[in-house]
N, C-alpha and C positions, 0 to 999 in steps of 0.2 A: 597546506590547508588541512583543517579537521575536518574531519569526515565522520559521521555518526549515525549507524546501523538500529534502527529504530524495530525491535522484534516482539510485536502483541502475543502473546501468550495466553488462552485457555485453553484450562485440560490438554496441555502435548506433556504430557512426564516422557509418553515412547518416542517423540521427533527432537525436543529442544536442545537436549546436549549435543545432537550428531548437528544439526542447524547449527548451534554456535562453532561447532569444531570446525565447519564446512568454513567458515570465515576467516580462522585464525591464520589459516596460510594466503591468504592472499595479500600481497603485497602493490601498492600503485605507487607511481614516483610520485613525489614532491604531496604526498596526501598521508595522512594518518588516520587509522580506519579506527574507530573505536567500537563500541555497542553497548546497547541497552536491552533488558530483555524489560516488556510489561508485564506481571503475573495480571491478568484481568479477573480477580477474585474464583482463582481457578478452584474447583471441587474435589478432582483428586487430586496426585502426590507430585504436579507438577512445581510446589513451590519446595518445597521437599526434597526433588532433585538438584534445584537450581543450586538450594543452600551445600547440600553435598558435596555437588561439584565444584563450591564456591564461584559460581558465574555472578558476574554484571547483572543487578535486577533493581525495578521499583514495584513494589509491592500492595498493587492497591484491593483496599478493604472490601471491597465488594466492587462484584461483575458489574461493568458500566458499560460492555459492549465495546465493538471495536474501535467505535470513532471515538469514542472515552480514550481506548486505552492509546491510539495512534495519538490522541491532541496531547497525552501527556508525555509519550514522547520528544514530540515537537515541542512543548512547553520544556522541556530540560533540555533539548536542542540549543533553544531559545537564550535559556540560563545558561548556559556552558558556553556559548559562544562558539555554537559550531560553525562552520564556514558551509556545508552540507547536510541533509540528513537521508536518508536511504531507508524506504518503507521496503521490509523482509519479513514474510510471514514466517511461524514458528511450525509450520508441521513440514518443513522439509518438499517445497514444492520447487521453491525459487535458487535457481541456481547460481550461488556468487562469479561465477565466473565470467557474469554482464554487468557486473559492479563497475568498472573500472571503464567497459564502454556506456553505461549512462554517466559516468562522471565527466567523459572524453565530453559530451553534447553540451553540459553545462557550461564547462569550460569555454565552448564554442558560442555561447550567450543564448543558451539557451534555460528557463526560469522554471522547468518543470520535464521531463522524461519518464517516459512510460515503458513498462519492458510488455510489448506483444505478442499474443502467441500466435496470433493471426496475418499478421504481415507477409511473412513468407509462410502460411497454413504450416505453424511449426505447434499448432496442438496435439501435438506427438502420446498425450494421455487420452484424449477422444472427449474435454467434458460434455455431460450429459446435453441431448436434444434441448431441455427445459432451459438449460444456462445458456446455450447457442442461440435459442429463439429470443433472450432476453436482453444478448448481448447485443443482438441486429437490432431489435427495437430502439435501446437507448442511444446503438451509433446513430440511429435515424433521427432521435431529436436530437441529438448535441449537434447535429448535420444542420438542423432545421434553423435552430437557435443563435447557432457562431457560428456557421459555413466551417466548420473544422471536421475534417476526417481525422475518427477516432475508432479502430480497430478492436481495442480491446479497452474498454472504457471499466469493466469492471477488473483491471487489474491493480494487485495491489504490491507488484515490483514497479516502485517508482521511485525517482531522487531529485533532491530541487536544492535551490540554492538560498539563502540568507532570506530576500523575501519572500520568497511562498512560504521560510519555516515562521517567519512573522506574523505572516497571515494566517497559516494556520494552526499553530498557539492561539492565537486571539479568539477565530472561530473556525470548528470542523461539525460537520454535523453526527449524528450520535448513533443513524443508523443507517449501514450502508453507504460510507460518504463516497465513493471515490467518482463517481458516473456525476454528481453535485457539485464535489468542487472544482471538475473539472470546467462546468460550467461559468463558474462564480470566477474562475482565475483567463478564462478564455475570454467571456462577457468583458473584465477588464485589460484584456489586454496584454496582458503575459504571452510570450513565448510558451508554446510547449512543442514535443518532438514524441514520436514512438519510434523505439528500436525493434529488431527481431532478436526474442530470445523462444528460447524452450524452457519449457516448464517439468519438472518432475509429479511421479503420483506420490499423491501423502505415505510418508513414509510408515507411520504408523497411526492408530485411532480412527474413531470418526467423524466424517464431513457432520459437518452439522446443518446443511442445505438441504432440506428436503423438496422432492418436487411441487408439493403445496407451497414452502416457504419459498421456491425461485419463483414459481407464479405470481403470490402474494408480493415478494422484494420489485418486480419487472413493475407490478403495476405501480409501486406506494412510491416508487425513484422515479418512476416517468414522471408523474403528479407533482413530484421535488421539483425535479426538473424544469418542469414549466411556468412553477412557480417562481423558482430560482430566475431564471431568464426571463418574466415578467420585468419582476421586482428590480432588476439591474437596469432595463430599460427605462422603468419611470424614473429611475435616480437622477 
């Protein structure tokens, strides 16, 4: 199988290259891990580095945010005929070494895998109060919505198989997607699974979440949310 490491990129010049190295060793049977990095119309000298180092990149023209830069992942997924695609952030949080068990649950029929830091309370970095308070909220609607317990619904270690990258190539939403689509793919009917992984601290740069922005994100994705899971039910 192909397997394809889908890695959004803004502003990491300090995490991206140790990110991609962290992957180069990993090996899984009967799987061929490839990667992509997104440049999301990054500001400093993260494209800069990319080209130095000669890594794997698509380079797009301007910041579209991440559900931009994640759809055009999956849209080259998509084109390339991967058999997998594996969402890995660029600043060095997520750690490849759960690659090979979200691959194991696919295999197993499962259509979407989440990597949790919550499962076995393996938030081992402590995120902020403001992103804990927002993560409970949205498990409480996806709870409400698809009777689906969903631990870490804002993670964005996840891997899926052939149609979820269909699905989302075609559509992802633009801000904030992952707590949405989880809905959009559970409302239909998809398999999903969460594993327990652990998460690292950003290796280098900064978060760009500010406590106004996790407040503002919790409310503007509940409102998604409900609307998303509406809209599924009059279909």
């Amino acid at each position: 199988m192909k397997a394809l490491v889908i890695i959004p990129a803004f502003n990491e010049e300090e995490n991206i290259v140790k990110t991609v190295n962290s992957l180069i060793n990993i090996k899984i049977s009967n799987v061929k891990l490839d990667y992509i990095i997104i440049n999301d119309g990054s500001n400093d000298n993260t494209l800069d580095v990319i080209k130095k180092n000669k890594l794997k990149f698509i380079d797009l023209p301007f910041n579209l945010g991440i559900g931009g830069a994640v759809q055009t992942g999956y849209k080259y997924a998509l084109y390339k005929n991967y058999d997998i695609a594996i969402q890995f952030d660029g600043d060095g949080q997520h750690n490849p070494s759960y690659i090979e068990s979200l691959i194991k649950e696919l295999n197993n029929g499962c259509d979407l895998v989440i990597g949790s830091r919550y499962i076995e309370n393996n938030d081992t970095f402590k995120s902020t109060k403001y992103r804990r308070m927002g993560k409970n909220i949205l498990s409480f609607l996806i709870k409400i919505f698809t009777s689906a317990k969903i631990t870490d619904p804002t993670s964005g270690f996840r891997a899926c198989n052939k149609k979820i990258i269909k699905k989302f190539a075609d559509n992802y939403p633009s801000d904030y997607p992952e707590p949405d689509t989880l809905v959009s793919i559970l409302k239909d009917k998809y398999i999903v699974k969460e594993i327990s992984v652990e998460m690292n601290e950003r290796a280098g740069g900064t978060s760009s979440i500010t406590p106004i922005k996790a407040i503002y994100y919790m409310i503007k994705v509940s409102f998604s949310i409900i609307i998303t899971a509406i809209s599924k039910r009059e279909k």
